[in-house]
C-alpha positions as CSV (number, residue, x, y, z in Angstrom):
1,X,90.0,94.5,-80.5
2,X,92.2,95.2,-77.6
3,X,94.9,93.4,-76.6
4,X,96.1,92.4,-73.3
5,X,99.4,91.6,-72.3
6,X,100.3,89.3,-68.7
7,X,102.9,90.2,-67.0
8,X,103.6,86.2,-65.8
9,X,106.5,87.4,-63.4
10,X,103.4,89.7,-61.7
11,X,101.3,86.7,-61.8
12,X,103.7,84.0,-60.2
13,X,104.7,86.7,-57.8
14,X,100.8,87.5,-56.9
15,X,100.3,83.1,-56.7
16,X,103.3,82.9,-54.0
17,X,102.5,86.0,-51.7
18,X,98.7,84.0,-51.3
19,X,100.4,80.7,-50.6
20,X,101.8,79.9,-47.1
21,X,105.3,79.4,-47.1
22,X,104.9,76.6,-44.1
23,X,108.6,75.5,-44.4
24,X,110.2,79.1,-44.1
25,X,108.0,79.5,-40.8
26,X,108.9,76.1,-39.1
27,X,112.7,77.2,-39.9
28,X,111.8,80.7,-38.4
29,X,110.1,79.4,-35.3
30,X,113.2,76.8,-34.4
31,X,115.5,80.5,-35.0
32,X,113.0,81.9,-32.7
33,X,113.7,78.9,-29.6
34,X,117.1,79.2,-30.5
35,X,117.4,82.5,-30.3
36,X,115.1,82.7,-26.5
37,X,117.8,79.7,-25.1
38,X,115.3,76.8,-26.1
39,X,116.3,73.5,-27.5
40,X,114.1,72.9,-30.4
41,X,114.7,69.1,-30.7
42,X,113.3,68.4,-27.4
43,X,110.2,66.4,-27.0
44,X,108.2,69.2,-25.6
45,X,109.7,71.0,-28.9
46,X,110.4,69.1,-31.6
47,X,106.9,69.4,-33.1
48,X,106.2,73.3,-32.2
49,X,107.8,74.8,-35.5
50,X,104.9,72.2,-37.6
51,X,102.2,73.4,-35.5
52,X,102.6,77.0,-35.4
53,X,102.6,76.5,-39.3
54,X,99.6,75.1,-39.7
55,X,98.6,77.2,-37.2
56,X,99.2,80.6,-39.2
57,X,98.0,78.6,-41.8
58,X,94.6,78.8,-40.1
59,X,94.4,82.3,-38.0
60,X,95.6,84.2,-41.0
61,X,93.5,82.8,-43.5
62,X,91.9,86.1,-44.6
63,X,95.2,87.4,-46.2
64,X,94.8,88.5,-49.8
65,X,91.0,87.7,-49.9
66,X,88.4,90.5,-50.6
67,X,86.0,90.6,-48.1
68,X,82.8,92.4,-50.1
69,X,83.3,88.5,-52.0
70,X,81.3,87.1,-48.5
71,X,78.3,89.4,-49.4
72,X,77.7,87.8,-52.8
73,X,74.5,86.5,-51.0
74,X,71.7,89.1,-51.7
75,X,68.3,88.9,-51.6
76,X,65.2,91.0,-52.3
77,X,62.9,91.7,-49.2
78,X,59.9,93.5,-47.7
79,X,62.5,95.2,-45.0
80,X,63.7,99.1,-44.9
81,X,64.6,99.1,-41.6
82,X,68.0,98.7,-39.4
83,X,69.4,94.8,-39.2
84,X,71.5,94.5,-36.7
85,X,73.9,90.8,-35.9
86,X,75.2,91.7,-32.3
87,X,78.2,89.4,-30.7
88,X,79.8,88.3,-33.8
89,X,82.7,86.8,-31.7
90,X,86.4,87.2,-33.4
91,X,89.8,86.2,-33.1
92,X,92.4,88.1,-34.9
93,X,96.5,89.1,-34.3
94,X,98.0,92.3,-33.8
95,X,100.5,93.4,-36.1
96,X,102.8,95.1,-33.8
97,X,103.6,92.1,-31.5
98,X,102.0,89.4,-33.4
99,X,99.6,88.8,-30.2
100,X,96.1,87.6,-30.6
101,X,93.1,90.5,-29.5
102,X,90.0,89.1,-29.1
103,X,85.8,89.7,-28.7
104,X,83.0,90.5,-30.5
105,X,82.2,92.9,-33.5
106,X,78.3,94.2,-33.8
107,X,77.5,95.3,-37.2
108,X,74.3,97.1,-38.5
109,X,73.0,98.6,-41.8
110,X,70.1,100.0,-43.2
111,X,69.1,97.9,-46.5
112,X,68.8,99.8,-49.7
113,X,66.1,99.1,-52.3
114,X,64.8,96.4,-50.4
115,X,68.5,94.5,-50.8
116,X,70.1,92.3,-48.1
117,X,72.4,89.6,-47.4
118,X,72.2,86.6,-45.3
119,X,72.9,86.7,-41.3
120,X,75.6,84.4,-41.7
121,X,77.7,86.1,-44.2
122,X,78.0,88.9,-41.9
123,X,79.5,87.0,-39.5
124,X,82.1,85.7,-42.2
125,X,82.9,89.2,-42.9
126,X,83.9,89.6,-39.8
127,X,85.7,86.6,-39.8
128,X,87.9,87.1,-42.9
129,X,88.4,90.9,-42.3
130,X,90.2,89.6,-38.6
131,X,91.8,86.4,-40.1
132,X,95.3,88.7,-40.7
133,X,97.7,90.7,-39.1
134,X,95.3,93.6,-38.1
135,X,94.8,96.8,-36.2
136,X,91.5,97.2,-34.4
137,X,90.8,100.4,-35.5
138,X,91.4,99.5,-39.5
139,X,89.7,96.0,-38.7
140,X,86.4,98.0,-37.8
141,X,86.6,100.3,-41.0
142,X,87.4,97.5,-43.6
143,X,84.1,95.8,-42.3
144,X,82.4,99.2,-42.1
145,X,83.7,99.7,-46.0
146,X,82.7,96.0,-47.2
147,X,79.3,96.3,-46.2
148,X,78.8,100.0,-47.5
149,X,80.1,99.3,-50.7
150,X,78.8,95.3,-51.3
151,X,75.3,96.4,-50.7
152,X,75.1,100.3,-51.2
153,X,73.4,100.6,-47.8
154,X,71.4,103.6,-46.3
155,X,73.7,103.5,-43.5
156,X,76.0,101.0,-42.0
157,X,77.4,100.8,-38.3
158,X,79.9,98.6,-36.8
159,X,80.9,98.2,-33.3
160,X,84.4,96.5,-32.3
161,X,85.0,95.8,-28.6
162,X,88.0,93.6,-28.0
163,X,91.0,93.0,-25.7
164,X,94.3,92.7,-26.2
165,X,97.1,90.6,-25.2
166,X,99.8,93.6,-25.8
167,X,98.4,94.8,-23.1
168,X,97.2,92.0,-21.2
169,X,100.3,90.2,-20.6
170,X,102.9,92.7,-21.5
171,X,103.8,96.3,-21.1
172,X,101.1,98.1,-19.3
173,X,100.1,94.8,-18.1
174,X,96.2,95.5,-17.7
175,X,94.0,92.4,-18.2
176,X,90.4,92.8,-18.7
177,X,91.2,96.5,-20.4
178,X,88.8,96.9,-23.6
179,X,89.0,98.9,-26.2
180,X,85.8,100.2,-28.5
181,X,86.2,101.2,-32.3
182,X,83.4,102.3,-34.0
183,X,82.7,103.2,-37.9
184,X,79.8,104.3,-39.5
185,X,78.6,105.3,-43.1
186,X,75.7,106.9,-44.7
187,X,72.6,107.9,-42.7
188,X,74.4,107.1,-39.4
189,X,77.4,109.1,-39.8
190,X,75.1,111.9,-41.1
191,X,72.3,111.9,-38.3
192,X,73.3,111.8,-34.6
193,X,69.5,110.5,-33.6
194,X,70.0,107.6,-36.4
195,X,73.2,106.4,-35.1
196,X,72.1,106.6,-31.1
197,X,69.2,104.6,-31.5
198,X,71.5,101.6,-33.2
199,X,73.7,102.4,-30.4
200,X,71.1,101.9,-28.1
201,X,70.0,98.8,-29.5
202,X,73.2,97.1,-29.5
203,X,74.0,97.8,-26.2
204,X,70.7,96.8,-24.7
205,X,68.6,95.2,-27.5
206,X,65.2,95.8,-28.6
C-alpha cells in the first residue's frame, strides 16, 4: 500500500496564500495616502483602507480557484453544432498598474459527443478567470484552455474586447481605445472557414 506523506508547512502555506490578508491591505492603503500627501484619519479617509479591503476581497475573488471547476455542469444533448454566449460582460484589474479593464468576452465551442454545459456556467468562467490580477491576452487563453479541456470540445473560440484604464486615464491617455484578443482551439484554429463563420456570428448574430 502506498504511503503518503504531508508536508503541513506546504499545506498551511497553500491555506494562507488563498486567504485575504484584509489587515495587511488596510495598513498598505493608509502607507499608500501617506505616502501621496493624504491624511488618512480624515473623515473623507478614515474608512478607505476597510473598504478597499473588502473591496479586493471581492474583485479578486478568482485567485487560486480552477476555473474548469465552473463546467462541472454537463449534460447530454441532441446538439453538434456551434453554441455561442455573446456579451458576457466582465470586470477584471491589470497587473501592471493595478487598474480595472473592462467589457465583454464572447465565447463559443463546438460540443463533443453530444456533451455541454449550462449557459450560465460560461458566464462564471468568465467571471472567475477575470476575478485576479490579469492580462487580457492570458485572460482570453485561460478561458479558451478551460473550456477545451473541461469538455473536450470540437473547437472552442473566445473573443475578448475590453478597455483599459492604463490607457484611459494615464499615459497615452486614449479613452474609448479597445483592444481585441482572440483564442481558439480545435476545429477553429485548424479551419479558416470554421472560425470566420463564428466570427461572423458574433459580430452580427444569426
Amino acid at each position: 500500500m502506498a504511503t503518503f506523506h504531508v508536508n503541513t508547512r506546504q499545506v498551511r502555506s497553500m491555506h494562507e496564500r488563498k486567504t485575504v490578508d484584509t489587515a495587511r491591505i488596510e495598513q498598505a492603503v493608509r502607507m499608500i495616502l501617506e505616502a501621496i500627501g493624504e491624511a488618512p484619519e480624515r473623515e473623507g479617509l478614515a474608512d478607505t483602507p476597510a473598504r478597499v479591503a473588502r473591496m479586493y476581497q471581492e474583485i479578486f475573488a478568482g485567485l487560486h480557484r480552477d476555473p474548469k471547476e465552473e463546467l462541472s455542469a454537463r449534460f447530454h444533448v441532441e446538439h453538434r453544432d456551434v453554441v455561442i454566449v455573446r456579451d458576457i460582460p466582465f470586470y477584471s484589474m491589470c497587473e501592471h498598474h493595478l487598474l480595472p479593464f473592462f467589457g465583454f468576452a464572447h465565447v463559443a465551442y463546438r460540443p463533443h459527443d453530444h456533451v455541454v454545459t449550462g449557459l450560465s456556467k460560461l458566464a462564471r468562467l468568465v467571471d472567475v478567470v477575470a476575478k485576479k490580477p490579469q492580462v487580457q491576452e492570458r485572460m482570453t487563453n485561460e478561458i479558451a484552455d478551460a473550456l477545451d479541456e473541461a469538455l473536450a470540445a470540437e473547437g472552442v473560440l473566445v473573443v475578448v474586447e475590453a478597455e483599459h484604464l492604463c490607457m484611459s486615464m494615464r499615459g497615452i491617455r486614449k479613452p474609448g481605445s479597445r483592444t481585441t484578443t482572440i483564442a481558439q482551439r480545435g476545429c477553429y484554429e485548424e479551419s479558416a472557414a470554421q472560425r470566420e463563420e463564428v466570427l461572423h456570428l458574433i459580430r452580427f448574430g444569426a
